[in-house]
PQR file of N, CA, C, O and H, with PARSE charges and radii, in Angstrom:
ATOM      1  N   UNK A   1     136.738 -23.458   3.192 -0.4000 1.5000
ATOM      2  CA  UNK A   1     137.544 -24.291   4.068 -0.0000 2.0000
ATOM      3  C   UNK A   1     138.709 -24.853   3.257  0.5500 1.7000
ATOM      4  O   UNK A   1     138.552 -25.860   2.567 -0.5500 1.4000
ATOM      5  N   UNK A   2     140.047 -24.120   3.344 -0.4000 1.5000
ATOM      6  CA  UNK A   2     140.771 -24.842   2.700 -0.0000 2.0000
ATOM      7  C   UNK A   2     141.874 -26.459   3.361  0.5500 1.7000
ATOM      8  O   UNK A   2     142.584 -26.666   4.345 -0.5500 1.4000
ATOM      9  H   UNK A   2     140.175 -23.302   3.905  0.4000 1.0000
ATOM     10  N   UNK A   3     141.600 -26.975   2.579 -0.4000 1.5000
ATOM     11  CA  UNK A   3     142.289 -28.626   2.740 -0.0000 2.0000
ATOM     12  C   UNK A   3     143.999 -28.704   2.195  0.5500 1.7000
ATOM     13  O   UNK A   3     144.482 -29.063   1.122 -0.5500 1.4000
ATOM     14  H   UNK A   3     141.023 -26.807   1.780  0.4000 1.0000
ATOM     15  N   UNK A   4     144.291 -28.465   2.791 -0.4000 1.5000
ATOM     16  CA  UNK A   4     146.070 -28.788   2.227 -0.0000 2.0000
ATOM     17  C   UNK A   4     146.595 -30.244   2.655  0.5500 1.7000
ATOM     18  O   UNK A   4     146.573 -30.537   3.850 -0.5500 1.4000
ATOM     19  H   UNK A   4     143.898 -28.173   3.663  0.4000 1.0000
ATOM     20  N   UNK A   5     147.158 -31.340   1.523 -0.4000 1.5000
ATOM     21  CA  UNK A   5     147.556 -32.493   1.600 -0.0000 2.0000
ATOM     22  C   UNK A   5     149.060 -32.548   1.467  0.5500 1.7000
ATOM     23  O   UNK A   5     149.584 -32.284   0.385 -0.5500 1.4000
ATOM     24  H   UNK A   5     147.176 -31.102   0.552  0.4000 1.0000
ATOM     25  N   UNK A   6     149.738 -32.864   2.473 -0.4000 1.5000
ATOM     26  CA  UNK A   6     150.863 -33.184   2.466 -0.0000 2.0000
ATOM     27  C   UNK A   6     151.267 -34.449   2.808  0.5500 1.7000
ATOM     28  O   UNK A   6     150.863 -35.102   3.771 -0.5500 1.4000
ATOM     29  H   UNK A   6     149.313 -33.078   3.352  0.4000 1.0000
ATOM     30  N   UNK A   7     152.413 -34.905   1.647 -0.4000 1.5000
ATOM     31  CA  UNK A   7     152.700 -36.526   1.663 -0.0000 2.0000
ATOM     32  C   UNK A   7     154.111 -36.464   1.813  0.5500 1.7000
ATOM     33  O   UNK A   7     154.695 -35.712   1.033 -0.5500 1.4000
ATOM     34  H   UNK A   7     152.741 -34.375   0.866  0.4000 1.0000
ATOM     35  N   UNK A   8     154.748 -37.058   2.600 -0.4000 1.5000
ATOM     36  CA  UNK A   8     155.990 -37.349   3.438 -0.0000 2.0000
ATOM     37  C   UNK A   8     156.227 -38.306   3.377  0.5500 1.7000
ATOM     38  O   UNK A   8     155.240 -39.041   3.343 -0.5500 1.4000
ATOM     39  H   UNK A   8     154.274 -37.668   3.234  0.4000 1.0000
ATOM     40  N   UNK A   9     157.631 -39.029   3.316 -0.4000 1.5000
ATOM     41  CA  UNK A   9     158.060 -40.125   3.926 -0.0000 2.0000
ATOM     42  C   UNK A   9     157.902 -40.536   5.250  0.5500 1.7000
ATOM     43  O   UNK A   9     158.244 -39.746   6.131 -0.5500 1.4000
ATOM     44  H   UNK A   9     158.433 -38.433   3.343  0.4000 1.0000
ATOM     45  N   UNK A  10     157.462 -41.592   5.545 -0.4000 1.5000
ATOM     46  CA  UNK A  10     157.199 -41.724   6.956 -0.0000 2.0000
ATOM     47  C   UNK A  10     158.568 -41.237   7.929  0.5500 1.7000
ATOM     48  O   UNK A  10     159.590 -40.756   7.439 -0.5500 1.4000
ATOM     49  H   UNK A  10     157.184 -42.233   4.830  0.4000 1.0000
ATOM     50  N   UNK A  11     158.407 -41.411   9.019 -0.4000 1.5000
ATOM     51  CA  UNK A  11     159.156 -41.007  10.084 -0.0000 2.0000
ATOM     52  C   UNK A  11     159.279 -39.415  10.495  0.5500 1.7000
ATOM     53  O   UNK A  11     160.168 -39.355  11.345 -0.5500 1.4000
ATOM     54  H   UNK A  11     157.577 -41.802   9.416  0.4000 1.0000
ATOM     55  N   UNK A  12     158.839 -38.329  10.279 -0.4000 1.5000
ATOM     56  CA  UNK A  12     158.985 -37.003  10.955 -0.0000 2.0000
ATOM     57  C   UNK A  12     157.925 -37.073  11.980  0.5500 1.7000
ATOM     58  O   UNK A  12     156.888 -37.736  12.003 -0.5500 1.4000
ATOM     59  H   UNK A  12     158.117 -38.378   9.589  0.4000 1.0000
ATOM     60  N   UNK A  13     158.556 -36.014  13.044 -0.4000 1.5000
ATOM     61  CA  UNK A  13     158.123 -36.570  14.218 -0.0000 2.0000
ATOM     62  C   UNK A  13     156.668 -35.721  14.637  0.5500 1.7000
ATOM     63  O   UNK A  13     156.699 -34.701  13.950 -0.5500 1.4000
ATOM     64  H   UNK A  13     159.398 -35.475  13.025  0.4000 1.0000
ATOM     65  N   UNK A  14     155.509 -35.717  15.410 -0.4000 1.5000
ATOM     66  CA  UNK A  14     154.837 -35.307  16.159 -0.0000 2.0000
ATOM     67  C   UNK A  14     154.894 -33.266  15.674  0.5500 1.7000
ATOM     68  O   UNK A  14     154.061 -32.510  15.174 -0.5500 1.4000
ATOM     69  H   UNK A  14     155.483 -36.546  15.968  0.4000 1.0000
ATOM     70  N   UNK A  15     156.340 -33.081  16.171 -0.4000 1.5000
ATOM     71  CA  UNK A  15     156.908 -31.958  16.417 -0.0000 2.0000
ATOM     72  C   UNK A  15     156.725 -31.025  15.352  0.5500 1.7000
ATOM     73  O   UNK A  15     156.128 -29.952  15.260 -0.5500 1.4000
ATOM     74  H   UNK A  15     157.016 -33.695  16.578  0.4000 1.0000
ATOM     75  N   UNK A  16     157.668 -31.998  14.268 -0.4000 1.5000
ATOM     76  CA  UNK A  16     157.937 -31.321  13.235 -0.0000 2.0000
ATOM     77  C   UNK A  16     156.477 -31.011  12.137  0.5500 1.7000
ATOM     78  O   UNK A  16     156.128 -30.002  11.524 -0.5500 1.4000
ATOM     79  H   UNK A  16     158.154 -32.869  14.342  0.4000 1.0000
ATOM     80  N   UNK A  17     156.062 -31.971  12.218 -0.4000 1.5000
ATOM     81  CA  UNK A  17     154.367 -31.790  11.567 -0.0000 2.0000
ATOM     82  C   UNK A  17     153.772 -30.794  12.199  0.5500 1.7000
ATOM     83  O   UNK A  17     153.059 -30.007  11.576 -0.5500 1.4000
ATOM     84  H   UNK A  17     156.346 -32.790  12.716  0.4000 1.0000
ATOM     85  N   UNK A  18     153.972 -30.690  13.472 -0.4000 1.5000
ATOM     86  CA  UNK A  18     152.844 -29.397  14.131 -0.0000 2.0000
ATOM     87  C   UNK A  18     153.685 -28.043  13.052  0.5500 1.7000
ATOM     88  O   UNK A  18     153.044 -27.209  12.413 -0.5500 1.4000
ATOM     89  H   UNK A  18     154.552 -31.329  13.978  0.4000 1.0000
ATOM     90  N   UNK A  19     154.982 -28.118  13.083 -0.4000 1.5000
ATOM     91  CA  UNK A  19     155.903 -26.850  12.696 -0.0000 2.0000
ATOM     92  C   UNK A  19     154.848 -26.318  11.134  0.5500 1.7000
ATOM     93  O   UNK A  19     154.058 -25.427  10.825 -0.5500 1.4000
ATOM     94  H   UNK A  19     155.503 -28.796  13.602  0.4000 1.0000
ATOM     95  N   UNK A  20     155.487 -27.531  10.524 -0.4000 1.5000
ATOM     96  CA  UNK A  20     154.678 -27.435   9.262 -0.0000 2.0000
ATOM     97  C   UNK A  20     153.432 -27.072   9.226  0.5500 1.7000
ATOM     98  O   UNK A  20     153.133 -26.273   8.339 -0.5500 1.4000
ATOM     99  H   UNK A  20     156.129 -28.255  10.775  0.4000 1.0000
ATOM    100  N   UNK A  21     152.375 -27.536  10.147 -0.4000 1.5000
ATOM    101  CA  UNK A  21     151.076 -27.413   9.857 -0.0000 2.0000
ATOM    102  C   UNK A  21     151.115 -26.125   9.761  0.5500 1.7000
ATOM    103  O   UNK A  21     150.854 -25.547   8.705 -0.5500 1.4000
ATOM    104  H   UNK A  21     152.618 -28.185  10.867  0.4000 1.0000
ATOM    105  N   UNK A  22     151.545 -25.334  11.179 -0.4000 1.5000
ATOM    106  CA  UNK A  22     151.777 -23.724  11.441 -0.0000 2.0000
ATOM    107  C   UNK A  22     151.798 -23.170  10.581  0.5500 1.7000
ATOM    108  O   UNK A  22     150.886 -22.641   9.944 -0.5500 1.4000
ATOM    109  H   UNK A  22     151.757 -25.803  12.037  0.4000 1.0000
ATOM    110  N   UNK A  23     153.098 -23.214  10.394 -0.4000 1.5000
ATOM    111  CA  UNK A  23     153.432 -22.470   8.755 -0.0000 2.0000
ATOM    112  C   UNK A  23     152.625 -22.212   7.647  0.5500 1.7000
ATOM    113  O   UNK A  23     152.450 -21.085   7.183 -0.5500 1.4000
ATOM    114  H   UNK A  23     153.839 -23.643  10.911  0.4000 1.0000
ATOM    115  N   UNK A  24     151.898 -23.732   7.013 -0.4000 1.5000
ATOM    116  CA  UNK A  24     151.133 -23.472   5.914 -0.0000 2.0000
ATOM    117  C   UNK A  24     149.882 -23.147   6.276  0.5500 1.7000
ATOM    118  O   UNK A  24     149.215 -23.197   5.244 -0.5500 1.4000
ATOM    119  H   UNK A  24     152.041 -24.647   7.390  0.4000 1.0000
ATOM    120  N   UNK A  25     148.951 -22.729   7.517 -0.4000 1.5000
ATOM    121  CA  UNK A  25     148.022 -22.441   8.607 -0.0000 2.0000
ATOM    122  C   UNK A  25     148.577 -20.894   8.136  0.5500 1.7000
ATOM    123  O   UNK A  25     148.208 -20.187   7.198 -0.5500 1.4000
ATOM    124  H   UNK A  25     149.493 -22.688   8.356  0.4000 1.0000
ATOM    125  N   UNK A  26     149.281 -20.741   8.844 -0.4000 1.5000
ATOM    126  CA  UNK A  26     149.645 -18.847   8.968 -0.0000 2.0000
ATOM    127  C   UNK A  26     149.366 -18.456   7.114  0.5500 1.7000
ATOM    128  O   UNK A  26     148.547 -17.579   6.838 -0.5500 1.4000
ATOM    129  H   UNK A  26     149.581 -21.316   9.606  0.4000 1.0000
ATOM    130  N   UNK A  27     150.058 -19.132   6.075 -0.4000 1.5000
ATOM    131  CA  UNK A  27     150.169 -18.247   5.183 -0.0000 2.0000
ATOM    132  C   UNK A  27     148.706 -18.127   4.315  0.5500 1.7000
ATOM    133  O   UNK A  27     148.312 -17.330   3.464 -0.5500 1.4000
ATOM    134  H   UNK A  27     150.723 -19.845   6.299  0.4000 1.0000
ATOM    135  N   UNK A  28     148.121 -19.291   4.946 -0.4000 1.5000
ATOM    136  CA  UNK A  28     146.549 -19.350   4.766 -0.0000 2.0000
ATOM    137  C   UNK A  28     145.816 -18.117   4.703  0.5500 1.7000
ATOM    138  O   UNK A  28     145.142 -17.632   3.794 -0.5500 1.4000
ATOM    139  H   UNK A  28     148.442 -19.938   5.638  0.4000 1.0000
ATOM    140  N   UNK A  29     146.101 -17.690   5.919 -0.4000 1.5000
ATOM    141  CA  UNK A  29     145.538 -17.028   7.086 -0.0000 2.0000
ATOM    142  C   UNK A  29     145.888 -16.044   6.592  0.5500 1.7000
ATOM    143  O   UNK A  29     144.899 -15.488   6.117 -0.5500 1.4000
ATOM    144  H   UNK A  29     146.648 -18.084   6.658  0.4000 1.0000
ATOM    145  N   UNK A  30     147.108 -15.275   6.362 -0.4000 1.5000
ATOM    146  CA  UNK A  30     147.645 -14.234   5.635 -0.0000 2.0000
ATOM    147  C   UNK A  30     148.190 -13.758   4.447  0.5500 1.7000
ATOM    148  O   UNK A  30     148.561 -12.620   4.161 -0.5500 1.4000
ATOM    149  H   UNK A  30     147.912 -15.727   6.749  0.4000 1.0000
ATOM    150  N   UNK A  31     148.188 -14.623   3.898 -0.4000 1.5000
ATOM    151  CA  UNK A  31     148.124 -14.726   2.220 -0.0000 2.0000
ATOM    152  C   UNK A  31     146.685 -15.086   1.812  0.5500 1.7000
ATOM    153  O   UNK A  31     146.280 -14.539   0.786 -0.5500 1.4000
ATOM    154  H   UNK A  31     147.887 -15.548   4.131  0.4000 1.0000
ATOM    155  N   UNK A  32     145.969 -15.800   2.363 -0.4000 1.5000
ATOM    156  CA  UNK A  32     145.064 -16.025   1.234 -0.0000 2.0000
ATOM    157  C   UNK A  32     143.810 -15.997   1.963  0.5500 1.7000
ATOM    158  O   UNK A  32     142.810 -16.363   1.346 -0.5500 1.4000
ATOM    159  H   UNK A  32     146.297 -16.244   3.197  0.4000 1.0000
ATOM    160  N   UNK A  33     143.685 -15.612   3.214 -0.4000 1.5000
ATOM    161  CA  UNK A  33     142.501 -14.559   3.920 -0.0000 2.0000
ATOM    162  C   UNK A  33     141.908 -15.403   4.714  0.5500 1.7000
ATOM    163  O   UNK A  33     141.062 -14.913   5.462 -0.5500 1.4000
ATOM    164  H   UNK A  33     144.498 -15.314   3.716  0.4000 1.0000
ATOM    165  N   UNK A  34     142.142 -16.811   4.795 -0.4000 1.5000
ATOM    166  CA  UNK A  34     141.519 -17.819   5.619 -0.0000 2.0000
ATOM    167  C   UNK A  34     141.198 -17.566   6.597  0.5500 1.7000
ATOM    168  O   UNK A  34     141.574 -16.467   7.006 -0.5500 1.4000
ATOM    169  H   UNK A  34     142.829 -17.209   4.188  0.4000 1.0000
ATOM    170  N   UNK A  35     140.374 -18.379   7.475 -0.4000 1.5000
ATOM    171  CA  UNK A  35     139.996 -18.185   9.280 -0.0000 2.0000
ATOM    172  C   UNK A  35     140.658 -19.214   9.637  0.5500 1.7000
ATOM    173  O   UNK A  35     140.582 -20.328   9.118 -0.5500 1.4000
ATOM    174  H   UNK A  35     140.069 -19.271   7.143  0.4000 1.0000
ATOM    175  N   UNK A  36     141.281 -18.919  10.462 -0.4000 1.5000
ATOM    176  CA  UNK A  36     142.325 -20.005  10.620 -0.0000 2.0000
ATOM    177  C   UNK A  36     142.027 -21.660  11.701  0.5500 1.7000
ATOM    178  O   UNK A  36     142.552 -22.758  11.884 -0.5500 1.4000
ATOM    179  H   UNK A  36     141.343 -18.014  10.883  0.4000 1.0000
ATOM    180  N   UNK A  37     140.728 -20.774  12.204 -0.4000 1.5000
ATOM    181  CA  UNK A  37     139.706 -22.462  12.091 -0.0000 2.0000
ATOM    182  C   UNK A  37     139.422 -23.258  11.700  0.5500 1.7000
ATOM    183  O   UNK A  37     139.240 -24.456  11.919 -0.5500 1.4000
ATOM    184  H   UNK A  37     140.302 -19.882  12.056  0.4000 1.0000
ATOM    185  N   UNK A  38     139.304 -21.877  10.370 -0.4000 1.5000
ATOM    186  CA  UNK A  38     138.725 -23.410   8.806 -0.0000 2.0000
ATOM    187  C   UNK A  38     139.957 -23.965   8.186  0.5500 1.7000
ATOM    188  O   UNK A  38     139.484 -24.792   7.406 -0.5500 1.4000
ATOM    189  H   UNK A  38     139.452 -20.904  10.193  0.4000 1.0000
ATOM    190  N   UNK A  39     141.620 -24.030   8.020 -0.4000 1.5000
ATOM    191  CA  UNK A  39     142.377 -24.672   7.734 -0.0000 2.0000
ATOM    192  C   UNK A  39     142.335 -25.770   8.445  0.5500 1.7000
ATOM    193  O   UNK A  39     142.067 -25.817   9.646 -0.5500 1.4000
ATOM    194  H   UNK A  39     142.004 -23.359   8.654  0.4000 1.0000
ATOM    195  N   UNK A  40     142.773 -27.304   7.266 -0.4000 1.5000
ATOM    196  CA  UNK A  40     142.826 -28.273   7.657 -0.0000 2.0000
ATOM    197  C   UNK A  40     144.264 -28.465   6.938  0.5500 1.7000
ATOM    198  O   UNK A  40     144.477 -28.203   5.754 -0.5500 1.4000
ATOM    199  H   UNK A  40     142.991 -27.265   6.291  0.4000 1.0000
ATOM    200  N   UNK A  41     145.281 -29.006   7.927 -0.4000 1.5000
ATOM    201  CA  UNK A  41     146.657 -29.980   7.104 -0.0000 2.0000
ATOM    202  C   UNK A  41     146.279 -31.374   7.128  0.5500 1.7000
ATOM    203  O   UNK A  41     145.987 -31.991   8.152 -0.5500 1.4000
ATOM    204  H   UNK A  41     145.108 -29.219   8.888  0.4000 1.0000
ATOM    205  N   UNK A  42     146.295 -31.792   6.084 -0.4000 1.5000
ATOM    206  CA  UNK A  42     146.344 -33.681   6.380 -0.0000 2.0000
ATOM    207  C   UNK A  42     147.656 -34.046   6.025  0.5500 1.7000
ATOM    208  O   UNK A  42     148.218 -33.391   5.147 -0.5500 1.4000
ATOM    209  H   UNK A  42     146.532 -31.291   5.252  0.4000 1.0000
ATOM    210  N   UNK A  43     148.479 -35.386   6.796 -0.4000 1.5000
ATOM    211  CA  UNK A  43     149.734 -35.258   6.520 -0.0000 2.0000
ATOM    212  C   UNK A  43     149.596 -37.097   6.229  0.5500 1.7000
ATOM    213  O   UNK A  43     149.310 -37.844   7.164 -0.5500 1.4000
ATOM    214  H   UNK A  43     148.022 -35.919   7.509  0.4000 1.0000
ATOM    215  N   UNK A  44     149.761 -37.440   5.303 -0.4000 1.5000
ATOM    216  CA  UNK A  44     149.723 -38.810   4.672 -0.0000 2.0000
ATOM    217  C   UNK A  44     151.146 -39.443   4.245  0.5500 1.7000
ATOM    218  O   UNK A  44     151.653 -39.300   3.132 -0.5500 1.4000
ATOM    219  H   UNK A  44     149.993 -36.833   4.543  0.4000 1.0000
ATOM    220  N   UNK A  45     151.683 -40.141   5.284 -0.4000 1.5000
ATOM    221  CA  UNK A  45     153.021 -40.597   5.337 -0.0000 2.0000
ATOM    222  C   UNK A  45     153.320 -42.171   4.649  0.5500 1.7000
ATOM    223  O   UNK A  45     153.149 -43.335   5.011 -0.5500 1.4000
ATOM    224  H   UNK A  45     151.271 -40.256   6.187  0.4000 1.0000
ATOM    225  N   UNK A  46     153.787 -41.571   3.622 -0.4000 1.5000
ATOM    226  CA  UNK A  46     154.365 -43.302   2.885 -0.0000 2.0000
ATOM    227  C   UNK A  46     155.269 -43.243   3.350  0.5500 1.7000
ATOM    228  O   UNK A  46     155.958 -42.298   3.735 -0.5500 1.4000
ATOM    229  H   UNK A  46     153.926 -40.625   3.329  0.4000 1.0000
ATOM    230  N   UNK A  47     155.448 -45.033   3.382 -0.4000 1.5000
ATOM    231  CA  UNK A  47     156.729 -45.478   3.271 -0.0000 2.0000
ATOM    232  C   UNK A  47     157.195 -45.375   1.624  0.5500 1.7000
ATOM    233  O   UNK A  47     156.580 -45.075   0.601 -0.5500 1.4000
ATOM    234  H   UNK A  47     154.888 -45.801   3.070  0.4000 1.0000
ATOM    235  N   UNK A  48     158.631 -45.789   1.917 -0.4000 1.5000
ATOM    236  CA  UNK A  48     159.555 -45.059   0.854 -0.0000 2.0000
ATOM    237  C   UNK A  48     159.320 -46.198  -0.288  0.5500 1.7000
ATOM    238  O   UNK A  48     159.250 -45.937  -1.489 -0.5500 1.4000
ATOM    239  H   UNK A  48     159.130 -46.032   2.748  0.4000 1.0000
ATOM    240  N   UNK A  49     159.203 -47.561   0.299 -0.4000 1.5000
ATOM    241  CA  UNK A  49     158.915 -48.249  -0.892 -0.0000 2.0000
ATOM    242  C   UNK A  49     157.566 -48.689  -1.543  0.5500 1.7000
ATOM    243  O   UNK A  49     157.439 -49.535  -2.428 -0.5500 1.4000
ATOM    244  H   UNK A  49     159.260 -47.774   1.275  0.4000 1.0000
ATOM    245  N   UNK A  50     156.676 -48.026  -0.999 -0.4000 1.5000
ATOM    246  CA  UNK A  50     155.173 -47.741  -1.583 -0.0000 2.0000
ATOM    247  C   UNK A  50     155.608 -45.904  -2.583  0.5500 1.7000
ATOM    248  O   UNK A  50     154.689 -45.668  -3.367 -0.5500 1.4000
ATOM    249  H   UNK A  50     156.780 -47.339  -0.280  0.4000 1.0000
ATOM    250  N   UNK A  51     156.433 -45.077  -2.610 -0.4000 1.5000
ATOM    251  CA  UNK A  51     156.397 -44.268  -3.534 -0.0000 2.0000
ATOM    252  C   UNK A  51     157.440 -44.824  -4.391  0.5500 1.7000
ATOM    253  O   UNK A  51     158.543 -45.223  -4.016 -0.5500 1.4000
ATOM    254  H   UNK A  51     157.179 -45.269  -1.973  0.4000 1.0000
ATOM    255  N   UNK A  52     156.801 -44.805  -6.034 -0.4000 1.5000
ATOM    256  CA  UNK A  52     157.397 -45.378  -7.345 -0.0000 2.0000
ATOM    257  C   UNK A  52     157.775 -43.886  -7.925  0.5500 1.7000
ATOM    258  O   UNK A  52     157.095 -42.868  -7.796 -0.5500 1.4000
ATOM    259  H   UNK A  52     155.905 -44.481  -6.338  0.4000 1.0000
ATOM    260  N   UNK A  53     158.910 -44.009  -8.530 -0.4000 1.5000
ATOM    261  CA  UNK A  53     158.750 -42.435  -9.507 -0.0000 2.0000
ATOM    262  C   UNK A  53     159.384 -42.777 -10.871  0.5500 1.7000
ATOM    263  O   UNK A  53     160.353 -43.517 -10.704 -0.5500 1.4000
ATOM    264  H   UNK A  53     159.462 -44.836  -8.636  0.4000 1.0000
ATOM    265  N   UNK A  54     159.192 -42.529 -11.955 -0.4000 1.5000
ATOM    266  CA  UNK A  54     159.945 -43.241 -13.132 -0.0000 2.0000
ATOM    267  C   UNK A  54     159.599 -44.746 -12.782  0.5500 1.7000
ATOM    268  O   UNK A  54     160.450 -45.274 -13.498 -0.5500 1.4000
ATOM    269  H   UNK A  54     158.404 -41.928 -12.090  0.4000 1.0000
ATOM    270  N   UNK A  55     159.058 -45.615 -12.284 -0.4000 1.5000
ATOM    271  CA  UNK A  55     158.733 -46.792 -12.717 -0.0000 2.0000
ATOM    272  C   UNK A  55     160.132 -47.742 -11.354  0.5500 1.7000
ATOM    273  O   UNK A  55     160.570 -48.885 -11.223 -0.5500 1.4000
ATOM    274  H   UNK A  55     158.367 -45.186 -11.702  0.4000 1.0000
ATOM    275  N   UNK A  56     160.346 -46.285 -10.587 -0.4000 1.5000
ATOM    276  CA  UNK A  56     161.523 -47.303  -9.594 -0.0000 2.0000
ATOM    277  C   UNK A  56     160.997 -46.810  -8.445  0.5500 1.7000
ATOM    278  O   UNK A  56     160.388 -45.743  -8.383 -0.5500 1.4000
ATOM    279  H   UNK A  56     159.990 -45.356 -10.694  0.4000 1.0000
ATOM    280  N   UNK A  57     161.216 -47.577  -7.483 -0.4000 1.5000
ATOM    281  CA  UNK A  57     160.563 -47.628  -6.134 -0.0000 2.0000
ATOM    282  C   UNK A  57     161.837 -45.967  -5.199  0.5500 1.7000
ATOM    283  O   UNK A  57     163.034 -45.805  -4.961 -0.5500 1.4000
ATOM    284  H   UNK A  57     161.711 -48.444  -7.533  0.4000 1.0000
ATOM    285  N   UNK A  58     161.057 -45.489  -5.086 -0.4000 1.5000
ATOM    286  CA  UNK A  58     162.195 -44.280  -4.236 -0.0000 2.0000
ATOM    287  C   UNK A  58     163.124 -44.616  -3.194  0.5500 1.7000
ATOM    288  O   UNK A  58     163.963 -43.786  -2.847 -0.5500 1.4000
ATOM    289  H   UNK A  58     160.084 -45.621  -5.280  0.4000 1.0000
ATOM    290  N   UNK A  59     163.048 -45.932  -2.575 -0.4000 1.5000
ATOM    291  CA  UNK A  59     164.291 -45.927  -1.793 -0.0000 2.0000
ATOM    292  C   UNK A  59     165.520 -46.726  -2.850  0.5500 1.7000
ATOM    293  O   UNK A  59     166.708 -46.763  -2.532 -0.5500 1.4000
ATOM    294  H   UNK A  59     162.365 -46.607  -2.857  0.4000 1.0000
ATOM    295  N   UNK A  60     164.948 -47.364  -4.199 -0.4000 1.5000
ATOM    296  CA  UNK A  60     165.909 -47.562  -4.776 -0.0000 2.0000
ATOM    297  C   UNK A  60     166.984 -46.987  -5.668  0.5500 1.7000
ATOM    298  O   UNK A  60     167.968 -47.482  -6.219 -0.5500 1.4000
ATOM    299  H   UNK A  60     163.982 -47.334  -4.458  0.4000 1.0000
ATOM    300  N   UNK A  61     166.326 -45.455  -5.612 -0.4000 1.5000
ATOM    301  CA  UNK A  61     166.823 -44.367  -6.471 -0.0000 2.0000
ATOM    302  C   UNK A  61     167.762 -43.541  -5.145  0.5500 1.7000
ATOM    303  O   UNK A  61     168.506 -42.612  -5.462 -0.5500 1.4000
ATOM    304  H   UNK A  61     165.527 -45.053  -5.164  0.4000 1.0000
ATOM    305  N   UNK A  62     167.661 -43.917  -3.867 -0.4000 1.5000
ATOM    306  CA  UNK A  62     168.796 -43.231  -2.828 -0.0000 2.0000
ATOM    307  C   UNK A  62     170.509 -44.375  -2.947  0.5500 1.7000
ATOM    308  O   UNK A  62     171.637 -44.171  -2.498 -0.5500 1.4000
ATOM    309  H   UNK A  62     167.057 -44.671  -3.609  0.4000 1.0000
ATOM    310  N   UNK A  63     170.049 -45.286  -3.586 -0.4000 1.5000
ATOM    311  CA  UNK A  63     171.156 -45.803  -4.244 -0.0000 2.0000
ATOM    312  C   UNK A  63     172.063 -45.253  -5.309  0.5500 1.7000
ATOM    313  O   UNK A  63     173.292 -45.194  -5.367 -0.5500 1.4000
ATOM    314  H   UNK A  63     169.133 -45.452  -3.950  0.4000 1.0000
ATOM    315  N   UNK A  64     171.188 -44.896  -6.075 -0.4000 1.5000
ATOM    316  CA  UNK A  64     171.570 -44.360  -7.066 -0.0000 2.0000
ATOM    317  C   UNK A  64     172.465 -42.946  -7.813  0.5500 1.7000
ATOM    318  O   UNK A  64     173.348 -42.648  -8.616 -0.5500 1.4000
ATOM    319  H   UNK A  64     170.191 -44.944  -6.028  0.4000 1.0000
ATOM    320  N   UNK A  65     171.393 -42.363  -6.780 -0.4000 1.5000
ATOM    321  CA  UNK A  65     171.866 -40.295  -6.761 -0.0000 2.0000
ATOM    322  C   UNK A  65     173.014 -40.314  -6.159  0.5500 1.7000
ATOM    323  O   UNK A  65     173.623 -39.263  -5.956 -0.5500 1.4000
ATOM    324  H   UNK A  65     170.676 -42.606  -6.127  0.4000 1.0000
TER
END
């Protein structure tokens, strides 16, 4: 049963997560032989200022770049 974790910034919609799930579902399925029953996506959405990277909060580094 494979488990795929995907972590996002919050806000993508309903829509776009199903898109994604698809996608990494299919290549499961056909790359790597899965039943496509047994794929699970979990999609775990931070907010931007709960992810730190280098020791700075990520919406303070969209200042920056």
């Amino acid at each position: 049963m494979p488990v795929v974790r995907v972590y996002f910034y919050e806000g993508r919609s309903p829509e776009k997560k199903r898109q994604i799930a698809e996608c990494i579902t299919d290549a499961l399925v056909t790359i790597g032989g899965s039943k496509r029953e047994a794929v699970n996506v979990i999609f775990d959405n931070i907010a931007k200022e709960d992810w730190v990277i280098g020791g700075a909060p990520e919406y303070s580094r969209d200042k920056v770049d």
